[in-house]
Backbone as JSON Lines, residues from 0, in Angstrom:
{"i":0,"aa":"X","n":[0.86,-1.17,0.0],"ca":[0.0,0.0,0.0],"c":[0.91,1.23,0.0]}
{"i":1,"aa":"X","n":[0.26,2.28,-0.86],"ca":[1.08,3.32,-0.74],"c":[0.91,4.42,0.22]}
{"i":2,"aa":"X","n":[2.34,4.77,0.81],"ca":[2.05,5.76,1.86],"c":[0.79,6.84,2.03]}
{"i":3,"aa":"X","n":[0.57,7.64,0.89],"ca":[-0.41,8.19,0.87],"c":[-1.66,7.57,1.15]}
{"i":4,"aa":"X","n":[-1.92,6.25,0.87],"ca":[-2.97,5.49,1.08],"c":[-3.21,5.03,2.73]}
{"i":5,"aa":"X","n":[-2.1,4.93,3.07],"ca":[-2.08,4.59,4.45],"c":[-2.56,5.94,5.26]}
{"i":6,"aa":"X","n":[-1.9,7.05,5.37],"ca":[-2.6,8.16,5.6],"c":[-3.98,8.51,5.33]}
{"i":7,"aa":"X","n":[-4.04,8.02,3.98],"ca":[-5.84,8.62,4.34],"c":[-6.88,7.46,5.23]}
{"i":8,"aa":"X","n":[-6.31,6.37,4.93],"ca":[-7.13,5.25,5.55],"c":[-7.13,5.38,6.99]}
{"i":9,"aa":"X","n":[-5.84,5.82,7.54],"ca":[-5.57,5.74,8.82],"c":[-6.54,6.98,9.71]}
{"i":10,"aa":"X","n":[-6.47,8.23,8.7],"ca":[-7.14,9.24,9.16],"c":[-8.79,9.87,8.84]}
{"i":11,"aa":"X","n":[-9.45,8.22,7.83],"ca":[-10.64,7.94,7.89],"c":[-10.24,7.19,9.67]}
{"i":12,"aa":"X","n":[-10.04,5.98,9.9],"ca":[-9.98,4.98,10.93],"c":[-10.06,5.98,12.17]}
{"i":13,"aa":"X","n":[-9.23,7.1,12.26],"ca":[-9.16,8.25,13.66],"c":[-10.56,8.67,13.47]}
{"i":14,"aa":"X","n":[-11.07,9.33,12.51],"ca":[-12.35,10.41,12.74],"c":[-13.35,9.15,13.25]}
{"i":15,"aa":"X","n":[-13.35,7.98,12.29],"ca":[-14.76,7.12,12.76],"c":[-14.69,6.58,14.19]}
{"i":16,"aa":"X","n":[-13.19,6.4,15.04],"ca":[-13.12,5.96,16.38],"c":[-13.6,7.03,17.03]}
{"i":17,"aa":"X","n":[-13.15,8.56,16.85],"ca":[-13.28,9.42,17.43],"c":[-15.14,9.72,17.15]}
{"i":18,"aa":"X","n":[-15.48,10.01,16.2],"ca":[-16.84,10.32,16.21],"c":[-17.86,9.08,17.02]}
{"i":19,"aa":"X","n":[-17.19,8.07,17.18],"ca":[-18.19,6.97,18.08],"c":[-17.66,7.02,19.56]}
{"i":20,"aa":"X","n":[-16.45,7.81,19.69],"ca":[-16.56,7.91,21.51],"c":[-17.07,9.15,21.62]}
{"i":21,"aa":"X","n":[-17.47,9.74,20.97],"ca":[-17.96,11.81,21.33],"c":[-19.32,11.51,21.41]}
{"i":22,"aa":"X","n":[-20.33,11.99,22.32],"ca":[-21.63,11.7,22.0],"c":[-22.37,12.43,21.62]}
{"i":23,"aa":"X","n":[-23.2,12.36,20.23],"ca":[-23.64,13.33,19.78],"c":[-24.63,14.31,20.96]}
{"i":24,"aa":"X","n":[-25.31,13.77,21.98],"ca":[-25.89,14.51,22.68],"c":[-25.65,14.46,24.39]}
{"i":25,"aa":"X","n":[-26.07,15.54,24.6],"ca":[-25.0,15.73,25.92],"c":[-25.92,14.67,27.04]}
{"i":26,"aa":"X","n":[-24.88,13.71,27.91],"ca":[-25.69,12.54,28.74],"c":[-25.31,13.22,30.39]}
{"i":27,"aa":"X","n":[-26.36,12.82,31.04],"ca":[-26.25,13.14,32.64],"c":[-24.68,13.07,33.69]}
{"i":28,"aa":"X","n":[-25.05,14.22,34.34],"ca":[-23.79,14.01,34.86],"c":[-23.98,12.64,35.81]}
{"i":29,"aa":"X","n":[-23.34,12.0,36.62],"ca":[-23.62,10.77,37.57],"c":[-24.33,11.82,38.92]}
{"i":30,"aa":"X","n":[-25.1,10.66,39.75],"ca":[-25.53,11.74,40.99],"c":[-24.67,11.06,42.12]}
{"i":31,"aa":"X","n":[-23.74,12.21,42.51],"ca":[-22.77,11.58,43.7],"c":[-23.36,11.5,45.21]}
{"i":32,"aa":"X","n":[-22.95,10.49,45.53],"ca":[-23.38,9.98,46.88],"c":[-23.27,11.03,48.12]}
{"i":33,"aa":"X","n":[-24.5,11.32,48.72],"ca":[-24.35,11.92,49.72],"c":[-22.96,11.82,50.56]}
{"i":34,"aa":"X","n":[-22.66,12.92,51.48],"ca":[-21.19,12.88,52.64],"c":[-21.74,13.59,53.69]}
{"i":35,"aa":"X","n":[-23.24,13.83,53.96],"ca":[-23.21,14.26,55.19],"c":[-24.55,12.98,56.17]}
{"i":36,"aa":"X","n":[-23.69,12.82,57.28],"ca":[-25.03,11.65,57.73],"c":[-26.3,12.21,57.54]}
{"i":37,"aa":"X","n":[-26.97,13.32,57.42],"ca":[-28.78,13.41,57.87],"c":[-28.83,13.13,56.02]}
{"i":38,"aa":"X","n":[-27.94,13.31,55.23],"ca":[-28.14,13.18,53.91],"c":[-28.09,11.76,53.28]}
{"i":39,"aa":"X","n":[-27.27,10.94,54.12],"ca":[-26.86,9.47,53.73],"c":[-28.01,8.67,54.33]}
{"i":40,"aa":"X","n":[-28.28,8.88,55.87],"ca":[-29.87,8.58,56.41],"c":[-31.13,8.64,55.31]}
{"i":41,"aa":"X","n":[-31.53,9.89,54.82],"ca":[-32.49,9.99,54.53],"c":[-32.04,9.27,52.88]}
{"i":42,"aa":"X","n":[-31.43,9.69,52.45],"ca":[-31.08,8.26,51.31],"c":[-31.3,6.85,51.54]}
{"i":43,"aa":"X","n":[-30.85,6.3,52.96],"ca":[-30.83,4.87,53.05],"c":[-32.25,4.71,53.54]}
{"i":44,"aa":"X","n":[-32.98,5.82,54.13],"ca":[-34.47,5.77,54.21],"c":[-35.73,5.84,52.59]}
{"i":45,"aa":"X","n":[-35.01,6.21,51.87],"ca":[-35.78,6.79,50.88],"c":[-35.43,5.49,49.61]}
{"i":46,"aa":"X","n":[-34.85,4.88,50.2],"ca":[-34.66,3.7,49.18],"c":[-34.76,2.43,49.82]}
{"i":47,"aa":"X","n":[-35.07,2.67,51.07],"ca":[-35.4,1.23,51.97],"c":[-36.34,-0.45,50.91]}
{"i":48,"aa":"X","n":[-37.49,0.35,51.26],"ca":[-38.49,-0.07,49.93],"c":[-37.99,-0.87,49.16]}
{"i":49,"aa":"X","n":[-37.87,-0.28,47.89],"ca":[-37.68,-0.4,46.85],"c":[-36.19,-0.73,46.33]}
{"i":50,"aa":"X","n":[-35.12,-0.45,47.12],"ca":[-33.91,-0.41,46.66],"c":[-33.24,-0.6,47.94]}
{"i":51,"aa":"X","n":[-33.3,-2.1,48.42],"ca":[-32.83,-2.29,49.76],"c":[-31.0,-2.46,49.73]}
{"i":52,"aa":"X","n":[-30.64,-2.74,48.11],"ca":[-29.44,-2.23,48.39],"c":[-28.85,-1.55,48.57]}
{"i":53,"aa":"X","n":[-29.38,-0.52,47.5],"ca":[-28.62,0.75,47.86],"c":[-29.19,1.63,49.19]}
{"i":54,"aa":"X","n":[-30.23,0.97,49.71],"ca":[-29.86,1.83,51.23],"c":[-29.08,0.92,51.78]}
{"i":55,"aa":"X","n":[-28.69,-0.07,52.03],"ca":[-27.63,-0.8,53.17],"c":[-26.07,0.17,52.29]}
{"i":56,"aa":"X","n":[-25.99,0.46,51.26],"ca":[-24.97,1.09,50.74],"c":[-24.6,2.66,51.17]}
{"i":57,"aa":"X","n":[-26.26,3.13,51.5],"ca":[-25.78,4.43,52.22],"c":[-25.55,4.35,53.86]}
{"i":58,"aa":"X","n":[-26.7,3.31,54.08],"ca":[-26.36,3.2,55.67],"c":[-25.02,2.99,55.71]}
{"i":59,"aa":"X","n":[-24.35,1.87,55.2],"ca":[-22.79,1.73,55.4],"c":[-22.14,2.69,55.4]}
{"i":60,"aa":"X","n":[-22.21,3.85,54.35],"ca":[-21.41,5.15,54.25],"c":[-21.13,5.8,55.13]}
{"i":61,"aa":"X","n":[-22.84,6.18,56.12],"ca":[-23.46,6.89,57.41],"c":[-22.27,6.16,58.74]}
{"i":62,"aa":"X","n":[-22.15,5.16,58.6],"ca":[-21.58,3.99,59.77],"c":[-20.01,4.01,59.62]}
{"i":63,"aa":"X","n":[-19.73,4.08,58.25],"ca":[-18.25,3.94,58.29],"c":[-17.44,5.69,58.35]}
{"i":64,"aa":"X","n":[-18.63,6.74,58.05],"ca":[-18.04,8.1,58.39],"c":[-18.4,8.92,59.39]}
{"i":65,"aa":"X","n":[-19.57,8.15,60.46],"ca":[-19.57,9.04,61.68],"c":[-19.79,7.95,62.68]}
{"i":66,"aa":"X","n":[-19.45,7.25,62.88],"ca":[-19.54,6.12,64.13],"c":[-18.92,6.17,65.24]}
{"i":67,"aa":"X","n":[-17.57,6.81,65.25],"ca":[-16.82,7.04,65.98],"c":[-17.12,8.62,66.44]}
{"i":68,"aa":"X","n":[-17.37,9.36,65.75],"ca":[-18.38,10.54,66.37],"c":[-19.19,10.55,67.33]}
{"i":69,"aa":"X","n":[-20.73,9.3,66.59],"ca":[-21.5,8.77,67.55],"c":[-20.93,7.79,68.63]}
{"i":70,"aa":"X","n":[-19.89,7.54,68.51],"ca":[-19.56,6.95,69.8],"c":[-18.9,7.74,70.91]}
{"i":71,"aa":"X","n":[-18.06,8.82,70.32],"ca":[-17.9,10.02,71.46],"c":[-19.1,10.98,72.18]}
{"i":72,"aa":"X","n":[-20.37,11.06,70.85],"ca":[-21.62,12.04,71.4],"c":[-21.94,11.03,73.21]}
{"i":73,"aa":"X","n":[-22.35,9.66,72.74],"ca":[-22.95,9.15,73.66],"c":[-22.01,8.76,74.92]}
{"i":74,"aa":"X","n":[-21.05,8.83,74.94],"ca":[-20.17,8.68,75.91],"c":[-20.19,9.94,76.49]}
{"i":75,"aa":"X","n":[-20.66,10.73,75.74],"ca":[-20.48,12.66,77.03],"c":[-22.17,12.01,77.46]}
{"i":76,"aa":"X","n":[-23.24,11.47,77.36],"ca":[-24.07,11.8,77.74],"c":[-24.36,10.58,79.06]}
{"i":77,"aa":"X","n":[-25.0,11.81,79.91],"ca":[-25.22,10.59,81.31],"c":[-26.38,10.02,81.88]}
{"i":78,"aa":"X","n":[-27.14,10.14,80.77],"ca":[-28.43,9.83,80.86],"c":[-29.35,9.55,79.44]}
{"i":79,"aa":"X","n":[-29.79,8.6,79.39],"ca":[-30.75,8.27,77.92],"c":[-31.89,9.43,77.4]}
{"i":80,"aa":"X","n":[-31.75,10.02,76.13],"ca":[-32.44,10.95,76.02],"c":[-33.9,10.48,76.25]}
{"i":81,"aa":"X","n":[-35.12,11.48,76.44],"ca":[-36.51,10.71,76.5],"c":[-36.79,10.24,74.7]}
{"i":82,"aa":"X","n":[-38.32,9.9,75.05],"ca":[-38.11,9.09,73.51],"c":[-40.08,9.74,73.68]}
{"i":83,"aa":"X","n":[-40.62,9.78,72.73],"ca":[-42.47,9.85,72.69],"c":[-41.99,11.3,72.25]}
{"i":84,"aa":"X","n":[-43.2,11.88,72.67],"ca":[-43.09,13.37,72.42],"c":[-42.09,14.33,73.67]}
{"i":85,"aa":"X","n":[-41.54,15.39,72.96],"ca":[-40.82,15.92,74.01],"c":[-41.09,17.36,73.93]}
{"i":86,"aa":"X","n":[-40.21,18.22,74.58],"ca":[-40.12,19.53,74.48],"c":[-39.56,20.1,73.65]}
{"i":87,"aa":"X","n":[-39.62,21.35,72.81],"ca":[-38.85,21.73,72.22],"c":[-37.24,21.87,72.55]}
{"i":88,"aa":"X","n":[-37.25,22.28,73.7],"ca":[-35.6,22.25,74.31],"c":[-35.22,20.56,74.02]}
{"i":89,"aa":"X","n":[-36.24,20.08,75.13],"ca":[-35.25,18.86,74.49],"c":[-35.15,17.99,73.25]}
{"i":90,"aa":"X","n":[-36.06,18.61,72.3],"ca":[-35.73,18.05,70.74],"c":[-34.38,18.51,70.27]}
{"i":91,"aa":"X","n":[-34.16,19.7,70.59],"ca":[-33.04,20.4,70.25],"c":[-32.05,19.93,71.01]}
{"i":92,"aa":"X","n":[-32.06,19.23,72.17],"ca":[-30.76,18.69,72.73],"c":[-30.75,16.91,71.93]}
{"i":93,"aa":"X","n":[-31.71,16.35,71.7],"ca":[-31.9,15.05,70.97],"c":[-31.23,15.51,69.48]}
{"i":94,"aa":"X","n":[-31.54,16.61,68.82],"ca":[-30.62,16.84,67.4],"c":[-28.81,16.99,67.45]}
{"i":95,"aa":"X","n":[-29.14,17.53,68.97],"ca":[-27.75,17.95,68.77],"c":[-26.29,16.64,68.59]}
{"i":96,"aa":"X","n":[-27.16,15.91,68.99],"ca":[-26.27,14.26,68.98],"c":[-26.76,13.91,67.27]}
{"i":97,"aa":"X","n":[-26.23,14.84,66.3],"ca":[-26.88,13.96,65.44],"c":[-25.84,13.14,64.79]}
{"i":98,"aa":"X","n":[-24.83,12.79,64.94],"ca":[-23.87,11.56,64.41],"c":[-24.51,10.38,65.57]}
{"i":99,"aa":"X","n":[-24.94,10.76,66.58],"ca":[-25.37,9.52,67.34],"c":[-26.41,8.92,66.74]}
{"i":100,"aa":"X","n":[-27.97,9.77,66.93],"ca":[-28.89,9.18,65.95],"c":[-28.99,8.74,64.33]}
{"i":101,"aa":"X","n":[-28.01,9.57,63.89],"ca":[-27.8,8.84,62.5],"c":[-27.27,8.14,62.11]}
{"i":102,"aa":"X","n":[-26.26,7.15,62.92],"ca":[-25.43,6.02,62.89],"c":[-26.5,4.92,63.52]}
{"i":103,"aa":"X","n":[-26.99,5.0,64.64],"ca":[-28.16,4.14,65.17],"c":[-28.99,3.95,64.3]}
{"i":104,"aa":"X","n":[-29.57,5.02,63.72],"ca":[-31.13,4.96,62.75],"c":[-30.04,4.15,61.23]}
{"i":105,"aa":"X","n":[-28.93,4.09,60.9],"ca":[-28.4,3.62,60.06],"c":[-28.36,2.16,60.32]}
{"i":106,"aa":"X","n":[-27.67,1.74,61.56],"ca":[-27.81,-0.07,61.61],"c":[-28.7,0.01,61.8]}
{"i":107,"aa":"X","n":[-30.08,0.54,62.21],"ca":[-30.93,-0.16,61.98],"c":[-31.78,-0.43,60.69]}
{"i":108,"aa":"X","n":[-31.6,0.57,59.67],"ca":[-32.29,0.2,58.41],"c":[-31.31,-0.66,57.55]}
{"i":109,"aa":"X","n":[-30.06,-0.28,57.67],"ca":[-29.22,-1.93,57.09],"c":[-29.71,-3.01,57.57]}
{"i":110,"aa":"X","n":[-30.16,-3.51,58.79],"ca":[-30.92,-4.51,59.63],"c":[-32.0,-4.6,58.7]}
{"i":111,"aa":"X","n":[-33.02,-3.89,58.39],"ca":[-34.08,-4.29,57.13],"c":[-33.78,-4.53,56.28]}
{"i":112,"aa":"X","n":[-33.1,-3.58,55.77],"ca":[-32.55,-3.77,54.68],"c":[-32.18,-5.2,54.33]}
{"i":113,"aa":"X","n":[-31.48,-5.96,54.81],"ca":[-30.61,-6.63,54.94],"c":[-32.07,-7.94,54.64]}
{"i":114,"aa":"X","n":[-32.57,-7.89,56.22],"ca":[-33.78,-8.6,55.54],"c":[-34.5,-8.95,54.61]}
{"i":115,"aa":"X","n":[-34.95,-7.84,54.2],"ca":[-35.45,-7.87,52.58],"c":[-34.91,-8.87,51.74]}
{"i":116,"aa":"X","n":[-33.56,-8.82,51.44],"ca":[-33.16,-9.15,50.86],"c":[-32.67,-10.63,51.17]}
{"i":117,"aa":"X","n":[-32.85,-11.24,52.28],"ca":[-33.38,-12.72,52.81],"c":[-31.83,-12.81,54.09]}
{"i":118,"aa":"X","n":[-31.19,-12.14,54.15],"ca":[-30.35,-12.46,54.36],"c":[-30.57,-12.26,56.25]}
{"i":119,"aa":"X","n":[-30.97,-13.01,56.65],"ca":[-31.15,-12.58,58.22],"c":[-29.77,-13.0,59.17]}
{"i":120,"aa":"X","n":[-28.55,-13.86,58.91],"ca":[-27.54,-13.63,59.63],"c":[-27.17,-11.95,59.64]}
{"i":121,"aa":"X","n":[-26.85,-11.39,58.48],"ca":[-26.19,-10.09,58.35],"c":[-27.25,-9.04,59.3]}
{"i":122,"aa":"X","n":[-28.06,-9.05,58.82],"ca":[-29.7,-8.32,59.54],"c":[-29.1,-8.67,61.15]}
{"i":123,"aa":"X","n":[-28.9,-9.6,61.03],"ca":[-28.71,-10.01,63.03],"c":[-27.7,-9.05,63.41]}
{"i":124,"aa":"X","n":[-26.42,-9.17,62.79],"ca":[-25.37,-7.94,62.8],"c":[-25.33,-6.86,62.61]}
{"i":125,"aa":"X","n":[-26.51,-6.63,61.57],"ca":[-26.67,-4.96,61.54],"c":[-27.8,-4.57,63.27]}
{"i":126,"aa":"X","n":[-28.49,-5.19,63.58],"ca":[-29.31,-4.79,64.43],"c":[-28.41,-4.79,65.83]}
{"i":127,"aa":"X","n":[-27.59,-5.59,66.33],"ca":[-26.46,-5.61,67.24],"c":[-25.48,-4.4,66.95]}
{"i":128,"aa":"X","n":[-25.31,-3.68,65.99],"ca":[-24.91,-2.43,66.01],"c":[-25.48,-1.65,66.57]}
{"i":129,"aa":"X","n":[-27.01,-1.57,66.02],"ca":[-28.04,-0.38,66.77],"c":[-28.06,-0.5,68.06]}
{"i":130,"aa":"X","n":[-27.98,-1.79,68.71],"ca":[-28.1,-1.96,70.06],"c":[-26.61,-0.82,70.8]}
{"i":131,"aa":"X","n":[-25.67,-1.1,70.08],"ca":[-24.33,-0.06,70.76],"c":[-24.53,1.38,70.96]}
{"i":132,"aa":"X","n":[-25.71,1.88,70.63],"ca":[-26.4,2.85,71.02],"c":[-27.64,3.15,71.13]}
{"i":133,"aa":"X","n":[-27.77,3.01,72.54],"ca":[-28.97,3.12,73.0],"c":[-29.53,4.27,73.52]}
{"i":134,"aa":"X","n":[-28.58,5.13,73.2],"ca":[-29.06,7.12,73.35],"c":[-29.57,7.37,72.3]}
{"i":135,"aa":"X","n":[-29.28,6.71,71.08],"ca":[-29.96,7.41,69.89],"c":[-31.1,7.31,69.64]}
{"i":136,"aa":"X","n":[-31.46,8.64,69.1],"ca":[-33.2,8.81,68.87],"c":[-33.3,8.7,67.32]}
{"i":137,"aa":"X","n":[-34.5,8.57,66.84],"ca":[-34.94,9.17,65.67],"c":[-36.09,9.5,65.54]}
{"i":138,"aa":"X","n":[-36.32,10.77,65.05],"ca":[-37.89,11.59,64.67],"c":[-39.01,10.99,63.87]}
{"i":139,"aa":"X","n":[-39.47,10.77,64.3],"ca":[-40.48,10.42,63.44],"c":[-41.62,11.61,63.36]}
{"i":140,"aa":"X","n":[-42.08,11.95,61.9],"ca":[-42.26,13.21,61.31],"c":[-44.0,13.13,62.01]}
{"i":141,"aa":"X","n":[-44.48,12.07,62.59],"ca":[-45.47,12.27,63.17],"c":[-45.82,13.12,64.72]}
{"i":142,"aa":"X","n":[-44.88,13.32,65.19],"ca":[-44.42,13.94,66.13],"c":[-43.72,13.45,67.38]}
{"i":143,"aa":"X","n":[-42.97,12.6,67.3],"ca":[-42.37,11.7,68.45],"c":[-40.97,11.14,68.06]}
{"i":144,"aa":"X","n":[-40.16,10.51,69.31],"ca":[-38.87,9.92,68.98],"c":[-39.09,8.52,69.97]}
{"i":145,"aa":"X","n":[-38.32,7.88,68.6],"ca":[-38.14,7.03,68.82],"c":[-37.02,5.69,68.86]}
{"i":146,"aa":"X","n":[-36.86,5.07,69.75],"ca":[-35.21,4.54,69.58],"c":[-34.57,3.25,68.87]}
{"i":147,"aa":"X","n":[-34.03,3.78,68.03],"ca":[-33.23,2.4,67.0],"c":[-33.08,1.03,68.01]}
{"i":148,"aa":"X","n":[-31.99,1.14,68.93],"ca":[-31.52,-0.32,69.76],"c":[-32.63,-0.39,70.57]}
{"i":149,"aa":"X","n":[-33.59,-0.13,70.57],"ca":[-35.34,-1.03,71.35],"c":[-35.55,-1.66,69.89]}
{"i":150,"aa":"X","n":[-36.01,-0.81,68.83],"ca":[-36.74,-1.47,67.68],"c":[-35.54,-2.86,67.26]}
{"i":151,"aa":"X","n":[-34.58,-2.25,67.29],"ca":[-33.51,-3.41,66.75],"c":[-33.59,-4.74,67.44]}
{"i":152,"aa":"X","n":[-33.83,-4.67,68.88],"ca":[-34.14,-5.81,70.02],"c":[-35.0,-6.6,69.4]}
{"i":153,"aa":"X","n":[-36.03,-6.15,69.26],"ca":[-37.57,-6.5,69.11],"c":[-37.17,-7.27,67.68]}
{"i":154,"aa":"X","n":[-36.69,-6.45,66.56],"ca":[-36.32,-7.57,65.59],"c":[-35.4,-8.55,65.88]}
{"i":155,"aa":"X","n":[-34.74,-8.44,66.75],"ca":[-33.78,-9.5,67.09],"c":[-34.48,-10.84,67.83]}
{"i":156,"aa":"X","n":[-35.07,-10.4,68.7],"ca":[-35.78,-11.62,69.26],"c":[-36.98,-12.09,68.02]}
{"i":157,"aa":"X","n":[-37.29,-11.29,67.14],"ca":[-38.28,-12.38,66.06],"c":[-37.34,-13.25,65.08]}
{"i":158,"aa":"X","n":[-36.19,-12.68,64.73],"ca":[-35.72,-13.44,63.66],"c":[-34.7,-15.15,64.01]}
{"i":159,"aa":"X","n":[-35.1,-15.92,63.64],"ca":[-34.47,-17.37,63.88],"c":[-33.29,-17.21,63.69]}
């Protein structure tokens, strides 16, 4: 083949590689994973349902980036917060632990999570997390708090 021939062939072969990796129309950026716990929570809540993996994937996130947080909140505290309805002061002292409650409210929806998906050894382990804090609250938007390591118990003693 003659040089010239090789050149044009070669620089048909570039444009057609190149025009099939360029996309003619512009595609979504990716949606990056929450980094703050009340954001990774309400993710691993909002996909419980329907997408029990990817909440045990955010709960994990929630667990492996503030756990040790929540384990310093509850060690300053010397008394179990209340849980039902409370006062405004003390809702605001129940938020203020929020690496505590959002690591708790996290093993415990990996614990469903986990379920769902048949797997009840792991579920047993995620719920024995929640139990390691038993200060943590979580809101429930009906007007009350309520505590991960009780609910986690309660699944623990049903599952074989």
């Amino acid at each position: 083949m003659k040089p010239e021939r090789i050149s044009v062939v070669v620089g048909i072969l570039v444009g057609v590689i190149l025009s099939g990796c360029l996309p003619s129309t512009p595609t979504a950026t990716p949606t990056a994973m929450p980094t703050t716990s009340e954001a990774l929570t309400t993710a691993a809540w909002s996909t419980l349902e329907k997408q029990p993996a990817v909440a045990i994937e955010n709960a994990q996130k929630c667990i492996d980036l503030f756990e040790t947080t929540a384990t310093e909140q509850q060690a300053k505290l010397t008394s179990a917060p209340p849980d039902g309805a409370v006062s405004e002061d003390q809702k605001k002292a129940i938020f203020a632990n929020w690496a505590l409650n959002d690591v708790g409210i996290s093993y415990w929806i990996k614990g469903q999570a986990l379920e769902k998906l048949g797997r009840a050894n792991d579920a047993k382990e995620a719920y024995k997390g929640a139990q390691k804090f038993p200060y943590a609250r979580t809101w429930d938007p009906k007007g009350w708090f309520w505590q991960p390591a009780k609910a986690a118990s309660e699944r623990l003693a049903k599952l074989p």
